[in-house]
C-alpha positions, 0 to 999 in steps of 0.5 A: 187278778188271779182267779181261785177255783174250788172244787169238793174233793171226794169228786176227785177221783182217778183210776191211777190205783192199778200203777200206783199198788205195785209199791205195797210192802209188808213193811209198816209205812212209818218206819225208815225203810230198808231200801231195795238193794240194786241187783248185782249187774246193775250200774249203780248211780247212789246219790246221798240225800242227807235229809233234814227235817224236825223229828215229828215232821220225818214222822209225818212224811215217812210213808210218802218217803218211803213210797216215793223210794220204792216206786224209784226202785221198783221202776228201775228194777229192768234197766242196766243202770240204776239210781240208789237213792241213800237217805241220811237224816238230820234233826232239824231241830237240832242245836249243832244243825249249822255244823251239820249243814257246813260239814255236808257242803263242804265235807272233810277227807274220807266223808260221804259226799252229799249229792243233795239236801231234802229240807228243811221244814221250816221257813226261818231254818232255810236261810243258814242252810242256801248260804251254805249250799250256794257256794259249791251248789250243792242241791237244795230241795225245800218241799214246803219253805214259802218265804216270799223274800226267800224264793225271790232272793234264792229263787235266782240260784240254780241249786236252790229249789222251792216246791211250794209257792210262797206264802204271797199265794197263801195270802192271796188264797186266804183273803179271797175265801174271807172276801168271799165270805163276807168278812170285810175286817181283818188282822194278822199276828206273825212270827218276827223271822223269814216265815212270819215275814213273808205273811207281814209283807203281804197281808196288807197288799192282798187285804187292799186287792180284796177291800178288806179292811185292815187296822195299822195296829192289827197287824202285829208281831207275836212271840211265845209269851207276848200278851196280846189279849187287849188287841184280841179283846177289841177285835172280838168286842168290834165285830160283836157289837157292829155284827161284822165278820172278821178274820184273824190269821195267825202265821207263827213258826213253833206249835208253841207259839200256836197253843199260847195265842189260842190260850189267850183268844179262848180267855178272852173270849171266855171275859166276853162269854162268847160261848156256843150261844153267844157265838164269835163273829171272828173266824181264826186262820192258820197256813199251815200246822195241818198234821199237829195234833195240839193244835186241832185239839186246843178247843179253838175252831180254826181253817187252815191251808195246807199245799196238797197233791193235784186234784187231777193228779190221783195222788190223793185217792191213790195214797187213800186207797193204799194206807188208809189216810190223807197225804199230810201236809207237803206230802206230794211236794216231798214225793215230785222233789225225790221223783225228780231227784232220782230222774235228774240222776237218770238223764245225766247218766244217760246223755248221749255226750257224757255227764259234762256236757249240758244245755238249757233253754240252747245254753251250755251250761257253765260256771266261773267257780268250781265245779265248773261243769253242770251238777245233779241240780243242773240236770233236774232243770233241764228235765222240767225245762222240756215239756216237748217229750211225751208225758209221763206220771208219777206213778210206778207205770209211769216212772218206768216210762220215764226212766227208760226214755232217759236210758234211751236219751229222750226226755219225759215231759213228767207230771207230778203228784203235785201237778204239770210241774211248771217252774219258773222260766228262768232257773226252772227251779221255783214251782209256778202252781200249787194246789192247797187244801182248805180244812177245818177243824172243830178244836176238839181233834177232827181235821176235816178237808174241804175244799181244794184251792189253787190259782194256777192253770189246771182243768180250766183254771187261770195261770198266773205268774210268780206270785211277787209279780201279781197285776193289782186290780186295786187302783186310785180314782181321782176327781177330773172336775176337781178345782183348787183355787191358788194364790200361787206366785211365779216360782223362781227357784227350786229345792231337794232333800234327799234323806235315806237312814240306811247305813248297812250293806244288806240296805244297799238300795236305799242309799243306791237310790238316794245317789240316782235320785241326785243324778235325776235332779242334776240332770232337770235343772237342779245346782248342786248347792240347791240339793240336800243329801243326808246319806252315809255315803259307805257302799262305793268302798265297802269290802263287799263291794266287787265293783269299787268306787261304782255303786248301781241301781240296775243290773249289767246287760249283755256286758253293758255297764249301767250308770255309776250313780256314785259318779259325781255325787256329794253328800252334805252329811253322814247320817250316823252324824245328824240327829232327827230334829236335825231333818226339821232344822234342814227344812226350816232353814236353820244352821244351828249356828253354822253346825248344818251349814246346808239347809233349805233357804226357800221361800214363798216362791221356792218349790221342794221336793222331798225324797226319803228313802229307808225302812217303815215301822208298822203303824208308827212311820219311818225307820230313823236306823237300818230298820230295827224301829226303835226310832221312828220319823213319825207323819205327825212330826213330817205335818208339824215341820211342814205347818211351820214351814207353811206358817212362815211363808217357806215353800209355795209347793211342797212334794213328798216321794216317800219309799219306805214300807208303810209310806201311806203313813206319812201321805196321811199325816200331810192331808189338808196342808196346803200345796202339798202333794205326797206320792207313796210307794205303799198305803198305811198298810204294807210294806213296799218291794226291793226291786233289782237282785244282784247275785255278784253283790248279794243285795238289792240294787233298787226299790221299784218305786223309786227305779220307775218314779226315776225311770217315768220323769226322765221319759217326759219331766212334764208329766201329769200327776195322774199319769205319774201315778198310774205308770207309777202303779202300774210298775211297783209290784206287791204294794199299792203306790198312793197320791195324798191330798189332792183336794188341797194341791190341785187336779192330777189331771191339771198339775204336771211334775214341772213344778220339781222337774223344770227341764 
């Protein structure tokens, strides 16, 4: 469990003003600067910075540009080489952005080169720019793009860098403060992109952890102009009339779509006459929009959380004392990215064995593709990879220190306005700790910082790992007294059907793990003409595949080649050729008169196990396509086909392993059949994880229930469910695996996996 600590912010204040001062200009700080020229015996090292923000955001963070550029400068004002930072904007906004961003990484004769890309602002704007920036690695320093599924995916690229944790931790931060409240309801309304997303995949874990309660349908994709005032209106009337507290967090991408969701919060509200006197019980949220204006003057009361500077750092207070204002939102991230830049730059200029030459963590640094040797990325992590040299700060002082260390072939352990600057241990380019401000504002313009709130391991606070690698807390109790009484026969044989609707490259792990769910039925005692398979069966030859006719679920180690699960395995039907009611008739036995000709022919003394694995649609059930939900396998339609089975004497056990997100849907619907038992790689509400990341194929090889569900059975076939279910929960990290209707199959503490696994 990660531990949230507070602290008031005007108790945070540091003597760092007497460094920080001697980068006063006369200059308005919100106009682009004039750099500071270097001096003509100078050794000058220019990095391009091609900068890509929306205008407004350039706006808001001029000043701490602007002040980050002329610490650098004034710093290096003794030494004989010099790094010149040249800043060139771009229009995030703009409609020829993806022009801008290819001509950039891969510049025509007679281009500036780009040395590295500060930006983008935006979470849903990063992933054209990576794509493009990972092939020749051109830097990519994001102060604020917090998607979980971004920093896990690119997070694994040594150009890419995140400044910001993701939004995994804003989550985390947010329903601790609402839990702590007393707010014991809550809902979430998200933009559909990479932003939004990150928020949607969490929000139901991090509510389960802190025993929120969460509706299915308040969990709800939003859009400008989408009329959501019918769920808005039950929401507000619910926690009025029950005197429940609630939380609604909004996690949009446009300022637009802000302002017509309060409009339609402030309408409803205005039909329940919630007003001054007739106060709401619904407190509404937002991670980010700390600096726009609209939206702090929309009449609606709102907290927000924003990354801010350290509080131990005393870039707060400095920036306060210097321009009269609070550092704005992402400010301090903006400033340690340059910072670290410009100090990168600094240490491969000044590595006693030249420029080409680079170790980190004791590895040569070296690539298969061009440029083979290390770039400015390579040496920033090398920088922060080594905290054993003496510690420096962010200040003009200390970036003096800093850079004469580096002229002198020594590395500073450097501190940020942002903190310890702790990266992950892999790449050393995803920051492990930020600290937010909690703020508030009254809808009527004030913006009001409150508190300070963090999860990492600052002036005695707890340190956590990257937040997608959170150790729930939140676990099943299950009745060890619990009797069933059976009248079960002696089984005599045993059935499999395996299902994934994914048919697409990008969903890789999901017939991945149908393959390696064959290989574990073969290797425990099932024929092949007693295992169902409804997959599409397209990877192993698939243009994208770098290993052709070998499809994985695990990732090579120290050259070892893992498991070909294509090896041996035999699909009896392409998905894109069966139709849904087609998966009733498979489990009822029905040929269709010869159409299907493998089905499940069980009976009273046939056990089946059931494997499923694909995408979930919020509230609905499982994906019948890649995943756009316009079709869903509904837990209602799983419990009619199992009733009906049941009716007709046609299993004497029945288990459901179901990876999809929003699995606990089916788990639901089968409560109360009889001996069956359903084992999900999430609840009702949440999304389940990808697991094993392959760079060389660019997709994820395996979901992480299947790979321990596979992993835990091939240790010890006659494990209890209990014990399936707790190594089970143990190893799914981000959602809370769940066993359903145990009253109606028998004690976990009893019933072991033999049932499905017999040897």
């Amino acid at each position: 469990m990660k531990k949230i600590i507070s602290s008031l912010i005007w108790l945070v204040a540091f003597g760092w003003l007497a460094g920080f001062m001697v980068s006063c200009s006369n200059s308005d700080a919100t106009d682009t600067p004039a750099p500071i020229q270097p001096v003509s015996t100078q050794i000058v090292d220019t990095l391009n910075v091609d900068v890509i923000l929306p205008p407004d955001v350039q706006k808001m963070w001029q000043p701490v540009i602007n002040l980050a550029l002329d610490n650098i400068a004034e710093a290096q004002k003794a030494l004989p080489k010099r790094v010149f930072m040249n800043l060139r904007y771009h229009d995030e906004n703009a409609a020829d952005l993806d022009k801008t961003v290819y001509r950039l990484c891969f510049p025509e004769a007679g281009d500036d080169t780009c040395h590295l890309i500060l930006g983008p602002y935006r979470s849903s704007k990063a992933e054209m720019v990576l794509v493009n920036a990972a092939i020749r690695r051109v830097p990519v320093l994001m102060p604020v793009v917090t998607s979980d599924e971004l920093q896990r995916v690119y997070g694994e690229k040594p150009n890419t860098w995140f400044f910001t944790e993701s939004d995994v931790t804003a989550c985390d931060i947010i329903l601790n403060v609402s839990s702590a409240q007393g707010l014991r309801e809550a809902a979430l309304f998200y933009t559909d992109d990479r932003y939004g997303n990150s928020f949607r995949n969490w929000f139901g874990y991090m509510a389960t952890e802190y025993s929120v309660n969460v509706e299915p349908k308040h969990i709800c994709a939003y859009g400008a102009g989408k009329d959501v005032t019918n769920l808005l209106e039950g929401i507000e009337r619910h926690a009025l009339e029950n005197s429940k507290p609630s939380m609604v967090l909004m996690a949009f991408s446009t300022e637009a779509e802000y302002l017509q969701f309060i409009k339609q919060v402030l309408d409803v509200r205005k039909r329940l006459s919630i007003n001054e006197s007739n106060q709401s019980m619904v407190m509404y949220v937002v991670p980010d929009v700390g600096d726009i204006d609209a939206v702090h003057q929309a009449s609606l009361p709102l907290l927000g959380l924003n990354p801010a500077p350290s509080s131990i750092s005393g870039f707060d207070t400095s920036y306060y004392s210097l321009l009269g204002t609070n550092v704005p939102q992402g400010g301090a991230q903006v400033y340690d990215a340059l910072m670290l830049a410009a100090l990168g730059a600094a240490k491969r200029a000044g590595n006693p064995t030249g420029p080409d030459h680079l170790k980190i963590d004791g590895e040569e640094v070296a690539y298969r593709d061009e440029p083979f040797g290390p770039n400015l990325s390579d040496w920033m992590r090398a920088l922060v990879a080594d905290k054993t040299g003496e510690i420096t700060i962010w200040n003009t002082d200390g970036l003096r220190m800093a850079f004469n260390m580096l002229s002198e072939g020594k590395n500073p352990n450097v501190r940020g306005a942002t903190g310890k600057l702790l990266f992950d241990a892999k790449m050393h380019t995803t920051i492990l700790q930020t600290t937010y401000w909690l703020w508030h504002t009254d809808g009527k313009g004030s913006h009001t910082p409150l508190i300070t709130l963090s999860t990492h391991g600052e002036n005695g606070e707890v340190a956590t790992l990257p937040a997608w690698e959170w150790q729930k807390i939140v676990s099943q109790k299950f009745d060890e007294d619990l009797f069933v009484h059976h009248h079960l026969p002696i089984y005599e044989d045993y059935w499999a059907l395996l299902v994934t609707p994914s048919t697409t490259w990008a969903n890789y792990r999901h017939q991945a793990d149908v393959m390696a769910m064959y290989q574990l039925l073969r290797r425990h005692g099932y024929d092949d003409d007693h295992i169902v398979v409804v997959c599409e069966d397209n990877l192993a030859n698939a243009s994208q595949n770098v290993y052709p006719g070998k499809v994985y679920v695990e990732n090579m180690i120290e050259n070892t080649e893992p498991e070909n699960v294509h090896q041996g395995f035999v699909s009896d039907y392409h998905f894109s050729d069966l139709k849904m009611e087609d998966i009733r008739r498979i489990i009822l036995g029905d040929t269709d008169g010869g159409r299907l000709p493998q089905v499940l022919h069980t009976t009273e003394i046939s056990n089946i196990f059931i494997f499923w694995s694909g995408h979930g649609a919020d509230g609905r059930g499982m994906c019948w396509n890649d995943g756009n939900g316009s079709q869903t396998f509904t837990g209602e339609y799983m419990r009619q086909i199992l009733e009906e089975l049941n009716d007709r004497d046609g299993y004497r056990r029945c288990m459901l392993a179901i990876e999809t997100c929003f699995s606990g849907l089916i788990g639901d619907a089968i409560v109360g059949l009889p001996d069956v038992v359903a084992i999900t790689a999430a609840n009702k509400i949440e999304p389940s994880k990808a697991d094993v990341h392959n760079r060389e194929l660019g997709v994820f090889l395996s979901n992480a229930f299947a790979r321990s569900f596979r992993k835990e059975i091939d240790k010890n076939y006659r494990i209890k469910l209990r014990d399936l279910y707790y190594q089970l929960a143990l190893s799914t990290s981000g959602s809370h695996v769940t066993l359903y209707n145990e009253e109606n199959y028998g004690s976990v503490y009893y019933e072991d996996a033999r049932d499905f696994f017999p040897e």
